[in-house]
Residue, then its C-alpha position, 0 to 999 in steps of 0.5 A: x215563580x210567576x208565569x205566563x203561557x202564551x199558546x201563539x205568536x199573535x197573543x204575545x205582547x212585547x210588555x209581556x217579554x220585556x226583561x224577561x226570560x222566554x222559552x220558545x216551543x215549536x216540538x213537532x219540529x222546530x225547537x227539536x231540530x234546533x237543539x239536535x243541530x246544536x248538540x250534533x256540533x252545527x256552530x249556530x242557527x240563524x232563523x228567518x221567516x221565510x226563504x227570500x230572507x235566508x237566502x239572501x243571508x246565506x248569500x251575503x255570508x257565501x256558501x262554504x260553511x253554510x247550509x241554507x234550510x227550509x221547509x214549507x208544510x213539513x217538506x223541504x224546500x227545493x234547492x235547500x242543503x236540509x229541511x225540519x226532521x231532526x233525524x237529518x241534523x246528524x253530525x257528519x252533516x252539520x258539524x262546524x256549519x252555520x245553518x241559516x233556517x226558515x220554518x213555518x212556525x219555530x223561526x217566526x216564534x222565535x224572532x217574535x221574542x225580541x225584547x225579552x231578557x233571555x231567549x231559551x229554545x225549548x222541547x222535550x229532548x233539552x227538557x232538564x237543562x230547560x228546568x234549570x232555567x225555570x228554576x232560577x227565574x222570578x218570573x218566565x213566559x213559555x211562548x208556543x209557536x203553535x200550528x199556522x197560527x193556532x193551537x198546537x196541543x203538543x207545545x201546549x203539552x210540553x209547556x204543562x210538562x216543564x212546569x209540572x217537572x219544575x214542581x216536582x223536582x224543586x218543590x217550587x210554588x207556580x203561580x200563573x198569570x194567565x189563563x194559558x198558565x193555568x191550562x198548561x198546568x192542568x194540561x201537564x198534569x194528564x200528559x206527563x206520562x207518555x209524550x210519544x202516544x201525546x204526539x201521535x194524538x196531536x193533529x200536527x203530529x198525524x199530519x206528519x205521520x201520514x207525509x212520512x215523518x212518523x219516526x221524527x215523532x219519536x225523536x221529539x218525544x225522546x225525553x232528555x236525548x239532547x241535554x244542551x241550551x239552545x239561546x238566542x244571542x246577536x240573531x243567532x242560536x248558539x249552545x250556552x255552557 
């Protein structure tokens, strides 16, 4: 299998994703949010770059079955139904809703993707299902949506860790074609183990901690919790059977 790791947005290039399948990681706390929601019964996600946007669709699709959400610098936005953390994405709150999502780093990561054969939404909590993927791919690009433009060691992390769960458990020979690949391979070897004590030592992960999200760190780590794809589909992340 042939495959590029891409640890930010700006380092992407459309030739790199056209006719390919990309997986998109934002684990602290985007793509976890994301298939929480989805697993939890929410009936899609539209992700947006910023709050004028999803408010104008939240507007144009009227607000009963709706939930505008939005966070800047880890905080939910005033005026919004939810923010980031996972652990509000419960059942009794999105079950048959549409949720209309605006994130500092996940939505613009995932619409940066467009072109691309497939579009998977990637963490630790789908981390299986996000293998199986992998596995019948010829070639992937796991695209990290880093940290306000930069490095972001937990997405770093977690693209090292699927691939190394890819070889494992199918045997399956990585080659890399790029110099991202080839540290997330590395980076996957040493941080395999234990993804909670990963994301406590990661910046964004203290950073979240010290705002009082500290417990949304254990939901991300939380190692095949939410077994579903998430797929980006028409502009809209749904379940894939």
């Amino acid at each position: 299998m042939e495959v590029r790791v891409y640890f930010t947005p700006s380092e992407l290039r459309e030739e790199a994703v056209r006719g390919r399948t990309v997986i998109v990681l934002d684990v602290l706390r985007a793509s976890t949010t994301i298939t929480t929601a989805l697993h939890n019964g929410a009936r899609g996600i539209i992700p947006v770059e910023s709050l004028e946007a999803a408010t104008e669709i939240v507007v144009k699709l009227g607000v009963e079955g709706v939930l505008l959400c939005a966070e800047r610098d880890v905080h939910q936005v005033e005026g919004c139904d939810l923010g980031n953390s996972p652990a509000e994405y419960v059942p009794e709150r999105v079950r048959g809703r549409l949720i209309v999502l605006a994130t500092t780093n996940g939505s613009g990561a995932v619409l940066s993707t467009r072109g691309a054969k497939r579009i998977v939404i990637g963490s630790y909590v789908n981390a299986g299902r996000v293998v199986e993927v992998l596995g019948k791919e010829k070639e992937a690009v796991l695209l990290c949506a880093g940290n306000n433009g930069g490095f972001a060691l937990e997405d770093a992390a977690c693209a090292g860790f699927l691939l190394r769960r890819l070889v494992d458990e199918t045997g399956q020979e990585i080659l890399p074609l790029n110099d991202g690949a080839w540290v997330a391979l590395e980076l996957g070897k040493r941080a395999t183990r234990n993804p909670l004590r990963l994301l406590r030592r990661a910046v964004h992960g203290r950073y979240l901690e010290g705002e009082g999200f500290g417990e949304d760190l254990a939901l991300c780590a939380a190692v095949d919790a939410r077994p579903i794809l998430p797929v980006l589909r028409d502009r809209m992340i749904v379940r894939s059977d």
